[in-house]
C-alpha positions as CSV (number, residue, x, y, z in Angstrom):
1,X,24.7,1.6,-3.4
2,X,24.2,-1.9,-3.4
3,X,22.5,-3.5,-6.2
4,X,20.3,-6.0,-3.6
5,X,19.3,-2.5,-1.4
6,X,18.2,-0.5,-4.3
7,X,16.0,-3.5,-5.5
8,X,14.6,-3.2,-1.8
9,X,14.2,0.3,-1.8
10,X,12.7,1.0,-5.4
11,X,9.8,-2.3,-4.4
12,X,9.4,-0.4,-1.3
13,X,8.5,2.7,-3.4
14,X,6.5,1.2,-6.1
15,X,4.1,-1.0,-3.0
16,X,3.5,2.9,-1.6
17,X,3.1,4.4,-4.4
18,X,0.3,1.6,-5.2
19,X,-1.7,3.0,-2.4
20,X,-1.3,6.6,-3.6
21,X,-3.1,4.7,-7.1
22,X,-6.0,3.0,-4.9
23,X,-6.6,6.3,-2.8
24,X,-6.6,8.2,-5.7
25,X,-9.9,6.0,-6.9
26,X,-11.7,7.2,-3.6
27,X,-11.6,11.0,-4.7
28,X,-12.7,10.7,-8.1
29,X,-16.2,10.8,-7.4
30,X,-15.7,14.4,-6.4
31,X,-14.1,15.6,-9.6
32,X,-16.3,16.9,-12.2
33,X,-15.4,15.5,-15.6
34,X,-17.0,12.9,-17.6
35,X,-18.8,9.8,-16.4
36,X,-16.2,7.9,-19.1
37,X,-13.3,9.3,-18.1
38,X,-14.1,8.7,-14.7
39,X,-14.2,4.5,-15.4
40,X,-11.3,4.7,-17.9
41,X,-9.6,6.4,-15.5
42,X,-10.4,4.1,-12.6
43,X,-9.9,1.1,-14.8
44,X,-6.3,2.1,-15.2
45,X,-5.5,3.4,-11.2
46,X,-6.6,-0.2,-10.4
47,X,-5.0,-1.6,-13.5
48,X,-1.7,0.3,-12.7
49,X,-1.8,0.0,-8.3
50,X,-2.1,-3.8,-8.6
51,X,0.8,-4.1,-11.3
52,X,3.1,-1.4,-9.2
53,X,1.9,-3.6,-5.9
54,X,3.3,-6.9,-7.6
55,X,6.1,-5.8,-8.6
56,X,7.3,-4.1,-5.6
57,X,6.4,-7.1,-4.0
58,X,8.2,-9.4,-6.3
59,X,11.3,-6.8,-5.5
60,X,11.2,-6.8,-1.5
61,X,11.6,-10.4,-2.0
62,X,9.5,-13.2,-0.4
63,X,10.4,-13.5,2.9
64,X,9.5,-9.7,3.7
65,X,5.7,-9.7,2.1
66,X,5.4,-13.2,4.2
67,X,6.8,-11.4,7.4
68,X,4.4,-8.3,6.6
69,X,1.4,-10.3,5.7
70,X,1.8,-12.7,8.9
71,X,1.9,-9.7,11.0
72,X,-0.8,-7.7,9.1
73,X,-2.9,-11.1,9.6
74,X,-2.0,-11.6,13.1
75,X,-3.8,-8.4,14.5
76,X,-0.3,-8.0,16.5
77,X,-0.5,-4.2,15.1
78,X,-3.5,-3.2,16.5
79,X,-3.3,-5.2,20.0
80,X,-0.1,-2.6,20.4
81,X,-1.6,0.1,19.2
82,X,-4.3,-0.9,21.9
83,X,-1.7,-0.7,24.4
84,X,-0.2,1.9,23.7
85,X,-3.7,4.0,23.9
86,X,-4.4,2.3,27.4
87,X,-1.2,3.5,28.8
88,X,-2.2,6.9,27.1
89,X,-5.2,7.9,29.0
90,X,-3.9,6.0,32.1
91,X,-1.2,8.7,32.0
């Protein structure tokens, strides 16, 4: 495999699994343990999404995250989405 695609694909991994870290945060409340090892352990999901996020980032290269955050910004996402939900129930 090429060393530029695997760089791609392992930055594409490591931005997902940075979600998984954030999402993670959202069911701890519902766990019973600790009240400390609840913060310790959100303290290091955050620590650990946001260092896995840049770096993925950093591999994917600038031009993609500037192409993904223009159209995240741009609402151009949901506006199809729209669309595509019109045509939907017009069905």
């Amino acid at each position: 495999m090429d060393k530029k695609k695997l760089k791609f694909r392992l930055g594409i991994i490591l931005i997902s699994v940075s979600v998984a870290f954030f999402l993670i945060i959202f069911a701890l409340p519902f766990i019973s343990m600790n009240l400390k090892v609840k913060v310790a352990l959100t303290t290091t999901l955050v620590i650990v999404g946001e260092v896995s996020f840049w770096v993925g980032t950093l591999l994917i290269g600038k031009e993609v995250y500037q192409k993904f955050m223009a159209k995240l910004k741009s609402g151009e996402w949901l506006e199809k989405k729209k669309k595509e939900d019109n045509n939907q129930l017009t069905d």
